[in-house]
Structures are given as C-alpha cells and as structure tokens.
CHARMM internal coordinates of N, CA and C (Angstrom, degrees):
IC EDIT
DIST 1 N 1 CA 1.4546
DIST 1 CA 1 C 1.5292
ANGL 1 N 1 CA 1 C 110.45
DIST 1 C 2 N 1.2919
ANGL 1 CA 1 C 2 N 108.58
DIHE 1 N 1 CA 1 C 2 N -57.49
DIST 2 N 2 CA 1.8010
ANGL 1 C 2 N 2 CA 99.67
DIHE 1 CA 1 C 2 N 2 CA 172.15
DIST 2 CA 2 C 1.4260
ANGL 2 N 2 CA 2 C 125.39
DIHE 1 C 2 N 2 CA 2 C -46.18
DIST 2 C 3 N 1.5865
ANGL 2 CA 2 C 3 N 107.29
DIHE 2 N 2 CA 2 C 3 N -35.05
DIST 3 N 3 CA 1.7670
ANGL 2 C 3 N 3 CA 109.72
DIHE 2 CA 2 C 3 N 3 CA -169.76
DIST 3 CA 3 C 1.7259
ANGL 3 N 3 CA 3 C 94.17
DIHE 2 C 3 N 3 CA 3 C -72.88
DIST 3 C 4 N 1.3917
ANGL 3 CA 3 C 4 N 109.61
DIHE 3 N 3 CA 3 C 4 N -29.46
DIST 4 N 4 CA 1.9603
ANGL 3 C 4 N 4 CA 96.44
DIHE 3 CA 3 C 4 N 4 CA -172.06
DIST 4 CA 4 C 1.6974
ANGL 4 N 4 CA 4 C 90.39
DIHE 3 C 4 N 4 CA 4 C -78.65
DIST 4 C 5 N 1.5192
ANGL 4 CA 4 C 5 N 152.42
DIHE 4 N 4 CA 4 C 5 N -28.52
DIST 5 N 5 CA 1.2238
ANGL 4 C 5 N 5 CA 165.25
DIHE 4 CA 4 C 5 N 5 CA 160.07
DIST 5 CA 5 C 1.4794
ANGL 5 N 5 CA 5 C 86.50
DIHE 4 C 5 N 5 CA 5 C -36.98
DIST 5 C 6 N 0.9611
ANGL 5 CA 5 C 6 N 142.48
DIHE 5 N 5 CA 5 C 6 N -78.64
DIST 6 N 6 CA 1.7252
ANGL 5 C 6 N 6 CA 159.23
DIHE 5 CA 5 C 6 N 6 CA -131.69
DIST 6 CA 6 C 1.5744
ANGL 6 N 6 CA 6 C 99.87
DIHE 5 C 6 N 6 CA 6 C -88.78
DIST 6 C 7 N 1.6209
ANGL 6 CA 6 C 7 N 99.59
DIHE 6 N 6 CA 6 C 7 N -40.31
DIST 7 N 7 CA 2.0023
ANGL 6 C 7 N 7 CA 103.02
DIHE 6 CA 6 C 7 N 7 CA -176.10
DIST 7 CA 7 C 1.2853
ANGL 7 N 7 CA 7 C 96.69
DIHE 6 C 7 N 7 CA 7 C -60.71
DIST 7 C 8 N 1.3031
ANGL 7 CA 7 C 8 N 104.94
DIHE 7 N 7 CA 7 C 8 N -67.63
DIST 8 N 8 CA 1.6456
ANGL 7 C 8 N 8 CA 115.57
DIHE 7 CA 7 C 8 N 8 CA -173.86
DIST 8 CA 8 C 1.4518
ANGL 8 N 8 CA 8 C 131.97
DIHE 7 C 8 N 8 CA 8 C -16.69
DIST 8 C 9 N 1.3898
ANGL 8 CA 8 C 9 N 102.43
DIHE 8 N 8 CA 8 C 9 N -60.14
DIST 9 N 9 CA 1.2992
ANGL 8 C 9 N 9 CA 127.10
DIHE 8 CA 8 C 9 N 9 CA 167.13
DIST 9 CA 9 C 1.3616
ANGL 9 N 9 CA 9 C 124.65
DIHE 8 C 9 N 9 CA 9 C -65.48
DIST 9 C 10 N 1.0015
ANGL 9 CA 9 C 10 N 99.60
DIHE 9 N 9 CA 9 C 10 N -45.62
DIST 10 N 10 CA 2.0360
ANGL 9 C 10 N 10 CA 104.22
DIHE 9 CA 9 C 10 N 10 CA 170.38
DIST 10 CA 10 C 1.4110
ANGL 10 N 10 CA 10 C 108.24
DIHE 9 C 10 N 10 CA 10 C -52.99
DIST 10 C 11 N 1.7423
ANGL 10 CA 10 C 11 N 100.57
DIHE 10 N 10 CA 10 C 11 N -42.24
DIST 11 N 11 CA 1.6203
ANGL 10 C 11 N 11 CA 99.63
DIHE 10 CA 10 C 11 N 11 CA -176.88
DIST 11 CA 11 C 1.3244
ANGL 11 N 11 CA 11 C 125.37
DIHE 10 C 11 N 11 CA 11 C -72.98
DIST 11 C 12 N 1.4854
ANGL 11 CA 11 C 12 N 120.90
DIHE 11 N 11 CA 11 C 12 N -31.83
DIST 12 N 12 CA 1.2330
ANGL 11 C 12 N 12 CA 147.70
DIHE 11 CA 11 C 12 N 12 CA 165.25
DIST 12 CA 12 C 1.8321
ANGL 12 N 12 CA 12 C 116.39
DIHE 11 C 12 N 12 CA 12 C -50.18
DIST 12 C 13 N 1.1497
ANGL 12 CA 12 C 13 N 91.25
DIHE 12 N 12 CA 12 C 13 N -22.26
DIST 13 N 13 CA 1.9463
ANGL 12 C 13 N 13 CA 93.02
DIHE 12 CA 12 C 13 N 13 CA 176.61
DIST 13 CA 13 C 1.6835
ANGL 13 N 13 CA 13 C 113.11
DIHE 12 C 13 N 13 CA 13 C -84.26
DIST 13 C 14 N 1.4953
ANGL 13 CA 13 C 14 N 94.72
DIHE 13 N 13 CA 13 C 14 N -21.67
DIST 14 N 14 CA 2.1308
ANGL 13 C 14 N 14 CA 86.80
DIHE 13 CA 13 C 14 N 14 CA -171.68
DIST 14 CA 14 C 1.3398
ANGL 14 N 14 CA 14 C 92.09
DIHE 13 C 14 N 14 CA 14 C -130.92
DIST 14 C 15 N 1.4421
ANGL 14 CA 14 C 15 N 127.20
DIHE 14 N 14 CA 14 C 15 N 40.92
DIST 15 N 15 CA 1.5723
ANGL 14 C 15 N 15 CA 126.43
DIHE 14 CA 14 C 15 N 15 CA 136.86
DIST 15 CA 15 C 1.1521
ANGL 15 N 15 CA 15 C 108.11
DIHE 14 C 15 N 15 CA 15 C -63.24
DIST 15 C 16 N 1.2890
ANGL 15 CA 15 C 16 N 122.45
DIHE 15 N 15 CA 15 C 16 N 111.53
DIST 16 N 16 CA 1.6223
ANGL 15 C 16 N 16 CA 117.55
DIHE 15 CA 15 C 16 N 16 CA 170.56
DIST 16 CA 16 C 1.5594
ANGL 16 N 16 CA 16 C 116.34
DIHE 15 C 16 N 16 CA 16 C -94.45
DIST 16 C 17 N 1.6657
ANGL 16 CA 16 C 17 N 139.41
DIHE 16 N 16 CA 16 C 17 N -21.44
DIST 17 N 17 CA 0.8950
ANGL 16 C 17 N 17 CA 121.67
DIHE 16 CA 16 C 17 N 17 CA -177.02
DIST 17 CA 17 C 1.6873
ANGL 17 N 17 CA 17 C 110.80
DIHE 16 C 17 N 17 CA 17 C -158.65
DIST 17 C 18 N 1.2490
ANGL 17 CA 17 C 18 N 109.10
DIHE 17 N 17 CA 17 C 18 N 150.69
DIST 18 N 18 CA 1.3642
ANGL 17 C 18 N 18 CA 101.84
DIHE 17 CA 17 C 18 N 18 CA -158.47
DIST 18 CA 18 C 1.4824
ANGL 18 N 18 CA 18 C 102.45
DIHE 17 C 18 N 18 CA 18 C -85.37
DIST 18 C 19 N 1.6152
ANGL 18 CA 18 C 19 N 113.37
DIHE 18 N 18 CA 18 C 19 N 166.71
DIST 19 N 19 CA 1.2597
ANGL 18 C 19 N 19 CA 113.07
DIHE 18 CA 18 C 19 N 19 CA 176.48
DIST 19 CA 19 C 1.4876
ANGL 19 N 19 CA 19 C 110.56
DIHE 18 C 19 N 19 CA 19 C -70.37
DIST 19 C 20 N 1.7546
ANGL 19 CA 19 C 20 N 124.65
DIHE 19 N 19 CA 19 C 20 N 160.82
DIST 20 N 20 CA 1.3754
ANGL 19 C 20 N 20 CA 133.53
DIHE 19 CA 19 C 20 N 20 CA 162.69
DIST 20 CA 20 C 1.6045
ANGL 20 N 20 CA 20 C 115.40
DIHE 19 C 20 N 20 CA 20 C -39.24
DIST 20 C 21 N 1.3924
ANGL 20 CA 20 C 21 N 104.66
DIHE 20 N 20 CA 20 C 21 N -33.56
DIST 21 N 21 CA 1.3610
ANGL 20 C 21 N 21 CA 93.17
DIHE 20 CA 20 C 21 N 21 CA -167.35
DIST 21 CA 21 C 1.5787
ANGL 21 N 21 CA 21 C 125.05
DIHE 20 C 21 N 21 CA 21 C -107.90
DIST 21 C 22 N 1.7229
ANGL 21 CA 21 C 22 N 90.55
DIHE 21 N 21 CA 21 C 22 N 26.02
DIST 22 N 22 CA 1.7094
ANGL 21 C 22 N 22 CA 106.00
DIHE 21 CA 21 C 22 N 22 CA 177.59
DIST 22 CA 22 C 1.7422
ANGL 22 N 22 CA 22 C 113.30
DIHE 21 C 22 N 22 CA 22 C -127.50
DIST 22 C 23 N 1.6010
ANGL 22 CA 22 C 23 N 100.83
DIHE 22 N 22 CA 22 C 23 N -5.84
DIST 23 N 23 CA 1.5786
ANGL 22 C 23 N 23 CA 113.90
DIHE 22 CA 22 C 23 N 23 CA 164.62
DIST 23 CA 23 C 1.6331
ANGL 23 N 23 CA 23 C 103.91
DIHE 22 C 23 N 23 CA 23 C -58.01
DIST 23 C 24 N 1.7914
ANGL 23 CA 23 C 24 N 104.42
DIHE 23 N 23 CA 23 C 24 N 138.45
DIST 24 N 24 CA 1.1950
ANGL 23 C 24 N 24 CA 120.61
DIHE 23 CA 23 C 24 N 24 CA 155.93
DIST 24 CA 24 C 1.4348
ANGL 24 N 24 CA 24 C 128.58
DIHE 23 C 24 N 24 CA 24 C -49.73
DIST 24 C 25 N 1.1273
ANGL 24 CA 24 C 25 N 149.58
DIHE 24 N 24 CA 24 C 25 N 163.94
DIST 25 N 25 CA 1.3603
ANGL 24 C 25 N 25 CA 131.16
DIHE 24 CA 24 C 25 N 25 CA 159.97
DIST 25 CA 25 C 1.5343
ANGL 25 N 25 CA 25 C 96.33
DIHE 24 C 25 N 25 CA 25 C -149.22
DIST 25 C 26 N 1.2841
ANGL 25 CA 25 C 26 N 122.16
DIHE 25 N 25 CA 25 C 26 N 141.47
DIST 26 N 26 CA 1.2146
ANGL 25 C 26 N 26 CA 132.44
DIHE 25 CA 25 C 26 N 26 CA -175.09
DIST 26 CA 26 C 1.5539
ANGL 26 N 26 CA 26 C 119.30
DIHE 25 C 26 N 26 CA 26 C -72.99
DIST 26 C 27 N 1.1773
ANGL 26 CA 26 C 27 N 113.42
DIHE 26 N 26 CA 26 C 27 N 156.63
DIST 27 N 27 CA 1.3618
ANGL 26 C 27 N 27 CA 115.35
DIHE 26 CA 26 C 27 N 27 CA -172.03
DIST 27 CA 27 C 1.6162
ANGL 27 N 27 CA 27 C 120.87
DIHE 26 C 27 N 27 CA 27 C -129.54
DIST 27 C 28 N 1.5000
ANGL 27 CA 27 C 28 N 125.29
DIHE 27 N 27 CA 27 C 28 N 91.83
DIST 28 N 28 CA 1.1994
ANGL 27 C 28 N 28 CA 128.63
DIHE 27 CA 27 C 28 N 28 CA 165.94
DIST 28 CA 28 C 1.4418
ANGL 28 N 28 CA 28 C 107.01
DIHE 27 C 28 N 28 CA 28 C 14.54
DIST 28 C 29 N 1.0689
ANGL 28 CA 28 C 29 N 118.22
DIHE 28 N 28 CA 28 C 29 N 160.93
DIST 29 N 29 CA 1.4572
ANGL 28 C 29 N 29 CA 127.52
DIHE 28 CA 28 C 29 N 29 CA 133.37
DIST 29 CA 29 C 1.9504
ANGL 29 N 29 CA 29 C 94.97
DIHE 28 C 29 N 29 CA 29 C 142.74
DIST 29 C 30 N 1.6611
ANGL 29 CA 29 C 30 N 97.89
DIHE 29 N 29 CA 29 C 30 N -165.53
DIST 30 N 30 CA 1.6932
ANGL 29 C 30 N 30 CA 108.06
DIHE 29 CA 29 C 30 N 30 CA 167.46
DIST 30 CA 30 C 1.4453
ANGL 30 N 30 CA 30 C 119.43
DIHE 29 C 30 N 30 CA 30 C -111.77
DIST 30 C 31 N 0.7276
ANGL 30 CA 30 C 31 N 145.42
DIHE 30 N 30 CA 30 C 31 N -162.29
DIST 31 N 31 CA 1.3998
ANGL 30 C 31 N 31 CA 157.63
DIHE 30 CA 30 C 31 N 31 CA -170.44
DIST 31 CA 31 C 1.8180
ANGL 31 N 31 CA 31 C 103.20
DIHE 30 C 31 N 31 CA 31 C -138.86
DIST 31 C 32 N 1.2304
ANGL 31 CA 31 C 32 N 110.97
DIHE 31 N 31 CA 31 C 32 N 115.05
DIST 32 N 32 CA 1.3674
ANGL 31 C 32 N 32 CA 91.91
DIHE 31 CA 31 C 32 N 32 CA 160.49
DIST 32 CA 32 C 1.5395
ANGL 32 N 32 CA 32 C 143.35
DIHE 31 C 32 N 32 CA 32 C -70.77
DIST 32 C 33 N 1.1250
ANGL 32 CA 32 C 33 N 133.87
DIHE 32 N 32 CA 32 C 33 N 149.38
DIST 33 N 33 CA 1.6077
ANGL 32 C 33 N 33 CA 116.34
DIHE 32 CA 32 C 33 N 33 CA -164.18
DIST 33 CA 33 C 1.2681
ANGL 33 N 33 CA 33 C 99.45
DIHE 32 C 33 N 33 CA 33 C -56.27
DIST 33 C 34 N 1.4341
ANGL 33 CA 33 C 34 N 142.61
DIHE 33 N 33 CA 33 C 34 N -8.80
DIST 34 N 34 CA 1.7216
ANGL 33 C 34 N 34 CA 118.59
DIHE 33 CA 33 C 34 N 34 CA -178.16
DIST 34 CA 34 C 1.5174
ANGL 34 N 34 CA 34 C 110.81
DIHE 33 C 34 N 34 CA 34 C -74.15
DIST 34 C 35 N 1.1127
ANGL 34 CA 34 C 35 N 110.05
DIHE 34 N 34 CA 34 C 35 N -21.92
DIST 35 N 35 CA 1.7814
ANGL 34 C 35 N 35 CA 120.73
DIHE 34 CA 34 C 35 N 35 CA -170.43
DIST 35 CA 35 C 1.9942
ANGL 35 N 35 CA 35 C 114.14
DIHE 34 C 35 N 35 CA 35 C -97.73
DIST 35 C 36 N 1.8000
ANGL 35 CA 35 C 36 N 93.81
DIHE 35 N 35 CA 35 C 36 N 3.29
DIST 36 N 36 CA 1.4991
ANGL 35 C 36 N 36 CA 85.70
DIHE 35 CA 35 C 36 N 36 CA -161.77
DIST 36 CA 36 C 2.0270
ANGL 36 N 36 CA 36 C 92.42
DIHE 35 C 36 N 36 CA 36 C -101.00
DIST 36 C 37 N 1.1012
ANGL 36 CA 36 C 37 N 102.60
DIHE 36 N 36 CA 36 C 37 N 176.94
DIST 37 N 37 CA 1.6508
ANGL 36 C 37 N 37 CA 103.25
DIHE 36 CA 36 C 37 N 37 CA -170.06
DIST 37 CA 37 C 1.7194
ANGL 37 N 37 CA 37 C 103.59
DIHE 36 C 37 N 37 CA 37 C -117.04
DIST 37 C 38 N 1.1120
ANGL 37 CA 37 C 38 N 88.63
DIHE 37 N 37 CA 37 C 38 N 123.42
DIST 38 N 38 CA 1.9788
ANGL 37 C 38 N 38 CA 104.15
DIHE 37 CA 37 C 38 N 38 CA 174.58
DIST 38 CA 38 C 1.1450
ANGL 38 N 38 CA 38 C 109.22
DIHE 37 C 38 N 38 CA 38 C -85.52
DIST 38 C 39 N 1.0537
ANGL 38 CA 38 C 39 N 107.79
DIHE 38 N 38 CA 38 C 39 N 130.13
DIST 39 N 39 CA 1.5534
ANGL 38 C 39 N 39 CA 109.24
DIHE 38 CA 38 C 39 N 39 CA 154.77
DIST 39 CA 39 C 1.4482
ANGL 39 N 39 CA 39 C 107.80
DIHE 38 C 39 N 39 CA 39 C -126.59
DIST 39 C 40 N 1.1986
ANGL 39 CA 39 C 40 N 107.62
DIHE 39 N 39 CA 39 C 40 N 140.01
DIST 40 N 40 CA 1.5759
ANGL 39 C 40 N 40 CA 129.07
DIHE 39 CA 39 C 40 N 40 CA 161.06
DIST 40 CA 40 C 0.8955
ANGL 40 N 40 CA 40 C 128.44
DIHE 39 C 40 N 40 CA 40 C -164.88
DIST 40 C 41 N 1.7393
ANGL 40 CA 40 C 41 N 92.91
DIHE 40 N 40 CA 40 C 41 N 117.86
DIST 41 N 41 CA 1.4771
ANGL 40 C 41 N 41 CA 124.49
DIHE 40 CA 40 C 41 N 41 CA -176.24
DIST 41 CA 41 C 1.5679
ANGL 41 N 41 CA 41 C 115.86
DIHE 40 C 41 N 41 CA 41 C -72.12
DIST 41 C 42 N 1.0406
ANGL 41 CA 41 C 42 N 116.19
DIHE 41 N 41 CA 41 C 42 N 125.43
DIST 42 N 42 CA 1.7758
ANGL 41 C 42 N 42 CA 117.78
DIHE 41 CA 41 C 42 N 42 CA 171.15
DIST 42 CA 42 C 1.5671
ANGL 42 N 42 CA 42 C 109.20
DIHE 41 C 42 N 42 CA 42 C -108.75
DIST 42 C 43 N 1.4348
ANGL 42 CA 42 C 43 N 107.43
DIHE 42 N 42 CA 42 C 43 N 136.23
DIST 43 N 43 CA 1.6811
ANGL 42 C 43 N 43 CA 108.04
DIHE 42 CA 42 C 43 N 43 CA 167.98
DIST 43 CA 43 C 1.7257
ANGL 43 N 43 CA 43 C 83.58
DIHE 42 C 43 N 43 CA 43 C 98.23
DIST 43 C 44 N 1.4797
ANGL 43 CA 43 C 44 N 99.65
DIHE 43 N 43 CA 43 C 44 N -176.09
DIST 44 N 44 CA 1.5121
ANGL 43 C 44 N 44 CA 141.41
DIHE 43 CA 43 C 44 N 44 CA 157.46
DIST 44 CA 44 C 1.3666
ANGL 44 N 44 CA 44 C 108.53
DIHE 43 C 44 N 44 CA 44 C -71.84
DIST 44 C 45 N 1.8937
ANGL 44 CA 44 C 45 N 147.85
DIHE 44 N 44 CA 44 C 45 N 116.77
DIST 45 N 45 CA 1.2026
ANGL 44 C 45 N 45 CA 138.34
DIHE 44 CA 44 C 45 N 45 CA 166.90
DIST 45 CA 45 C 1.8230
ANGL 45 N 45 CA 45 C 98.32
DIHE 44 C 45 N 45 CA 45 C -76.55
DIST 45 C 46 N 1.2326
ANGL 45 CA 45 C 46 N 121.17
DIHE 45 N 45 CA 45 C 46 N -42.69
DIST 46 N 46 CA 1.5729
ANGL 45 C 46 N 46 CA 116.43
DIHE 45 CA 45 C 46 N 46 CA -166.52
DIST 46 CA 46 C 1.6680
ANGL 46 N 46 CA 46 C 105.20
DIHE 45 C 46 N 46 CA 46 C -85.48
DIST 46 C 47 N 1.2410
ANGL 46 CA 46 C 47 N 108.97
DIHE 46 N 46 CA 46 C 47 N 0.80
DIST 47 N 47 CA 1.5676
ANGL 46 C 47 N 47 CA 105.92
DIHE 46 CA 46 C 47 N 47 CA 164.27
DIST 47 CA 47 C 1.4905
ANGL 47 N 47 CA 47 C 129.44
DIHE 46 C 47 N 47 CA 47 C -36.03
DIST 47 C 48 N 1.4698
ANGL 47 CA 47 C 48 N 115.93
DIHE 47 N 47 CA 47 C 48 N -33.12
DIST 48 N 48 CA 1.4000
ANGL 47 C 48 N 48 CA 113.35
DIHE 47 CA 47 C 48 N 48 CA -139.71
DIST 48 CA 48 C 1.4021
ANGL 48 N 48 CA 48 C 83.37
DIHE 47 C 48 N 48 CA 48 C -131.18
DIST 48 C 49 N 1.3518
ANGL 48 CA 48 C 49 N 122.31
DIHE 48 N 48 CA 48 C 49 N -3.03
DIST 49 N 49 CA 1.7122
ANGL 48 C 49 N 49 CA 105.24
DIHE 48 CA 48 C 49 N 49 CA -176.31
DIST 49 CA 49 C 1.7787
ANGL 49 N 49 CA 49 C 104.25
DIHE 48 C 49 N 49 CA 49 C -88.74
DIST 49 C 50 N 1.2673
ANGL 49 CA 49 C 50 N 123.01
DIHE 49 N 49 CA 49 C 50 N 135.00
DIST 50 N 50 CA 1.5825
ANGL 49 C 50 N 50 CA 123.56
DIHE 49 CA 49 C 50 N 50 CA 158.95
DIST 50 CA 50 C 1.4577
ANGL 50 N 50 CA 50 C 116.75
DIHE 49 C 50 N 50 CA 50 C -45.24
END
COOR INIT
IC SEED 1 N 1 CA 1 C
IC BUILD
C-alpha cells in the first residue's frame, strides 16, 4: 500500500497540465456589491515618502 502511496506521488510531481475537460471556464455575469472590494483612499499615499 505505501509503494502505490509513493507511485502516486512520484507521478503527481511531473503532471504538467491538466486535461481540457477539467479547466475552469469563466462565467458571465455581475457580482453583487456585497462581494465587490472598496477601496478608499483618504489623504495623499506619496505624501510621506522622501
């Protein structure tokens, strides 16, 4: 059981790329504003550098 543990892994290091049919593919749509990221900056950020 360890040596099929041990194959596995050996084999698992020089998989270089996944098959077509396990790639993500993105999906249209919006984000609602609860999930989207704010930023706001107050002041000058390069104010304070020499």
């Amino acid at each position: 059981m360890s040596s099929d543990k041990q194959k596995g892994i050996f084999v698992s290091q020089f998989k270089q790329y996944k098959p077509v049919k396990q790639k993500t593919k993105p999906v249209l749509g919006t984000l609602p504003e609860d999930f989207q990221v704010k930023r706001e900056i107050t002041g000058e950020p390069l104010a304070d550098i020499p």
